[in-house]
C-alpha positions in Angstrom: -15.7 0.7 -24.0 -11.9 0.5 -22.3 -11.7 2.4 -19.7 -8.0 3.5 -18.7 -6.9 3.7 -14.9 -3.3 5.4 -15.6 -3.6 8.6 -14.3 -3.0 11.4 -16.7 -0.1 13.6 -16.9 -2.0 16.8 -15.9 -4.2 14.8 -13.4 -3.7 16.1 -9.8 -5.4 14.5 -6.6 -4.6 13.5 -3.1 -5.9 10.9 -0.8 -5.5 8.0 1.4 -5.1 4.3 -0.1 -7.4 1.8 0.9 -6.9 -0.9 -1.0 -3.7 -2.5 -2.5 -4.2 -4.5 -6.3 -2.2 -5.8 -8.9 -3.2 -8.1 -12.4 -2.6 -9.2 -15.9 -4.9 -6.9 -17.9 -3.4 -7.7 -21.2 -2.0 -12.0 -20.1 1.6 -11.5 -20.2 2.1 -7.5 -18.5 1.5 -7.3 -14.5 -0.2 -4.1 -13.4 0.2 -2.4 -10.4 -3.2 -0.3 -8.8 -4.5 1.2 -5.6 -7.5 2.6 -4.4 -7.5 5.9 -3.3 -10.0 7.8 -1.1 -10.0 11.6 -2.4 -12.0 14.9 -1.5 -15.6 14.5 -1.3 -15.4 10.7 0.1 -15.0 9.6 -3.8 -12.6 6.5 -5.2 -10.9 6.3 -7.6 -9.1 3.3 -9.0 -5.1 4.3 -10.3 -2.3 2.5 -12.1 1.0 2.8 -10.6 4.8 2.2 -10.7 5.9 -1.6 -9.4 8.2 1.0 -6.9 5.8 2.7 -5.2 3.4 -0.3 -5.2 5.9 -1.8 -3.2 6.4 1.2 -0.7 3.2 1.8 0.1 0.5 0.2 2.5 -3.1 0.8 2.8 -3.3 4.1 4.9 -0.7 5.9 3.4 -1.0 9.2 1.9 -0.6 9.7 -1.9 -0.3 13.1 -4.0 -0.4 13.0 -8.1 0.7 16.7 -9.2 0.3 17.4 -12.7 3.3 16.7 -14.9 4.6 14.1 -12.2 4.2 10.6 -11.5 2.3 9.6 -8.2 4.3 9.8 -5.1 3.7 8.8 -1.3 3.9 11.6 0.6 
């Protein structure tokens, strides 16, 4: 079974990264994931934009809102 990692569009969480990841899922498309700590001490594994892969750091704060694309806050 596949098991998508792009967040939904009425998904909303908020945690701390804790680890930085990036691959070629499909051979010839580079995605862009982090690790994020949330609520409850629970992971979850995320795709996101190149942009904000590049921003961010392990440690930073992230928020997903529902309707919006992940941002560091």
């Amino acid at each position: 079974m596949f098991e998508s990692h792009k967040a939904g569009r009425d998904d909303s969480w908020e945690g701390v990264i804790v680890d930085k990841s990036r691959g070629m899922l499909d051979g010839s498309n580079i995605y862009h994931f982090v690790e994020v700590r949330i609520a409850g001490d629970e992971s979850v594994k995320v795709r996101i934009s190149r942009r904000l892969w590049k921003s961010i750091t392990v440690g930073d704060r992230i928020v997903k809102r529902p309707g919006a694309d992940p941002v560091k806050e």
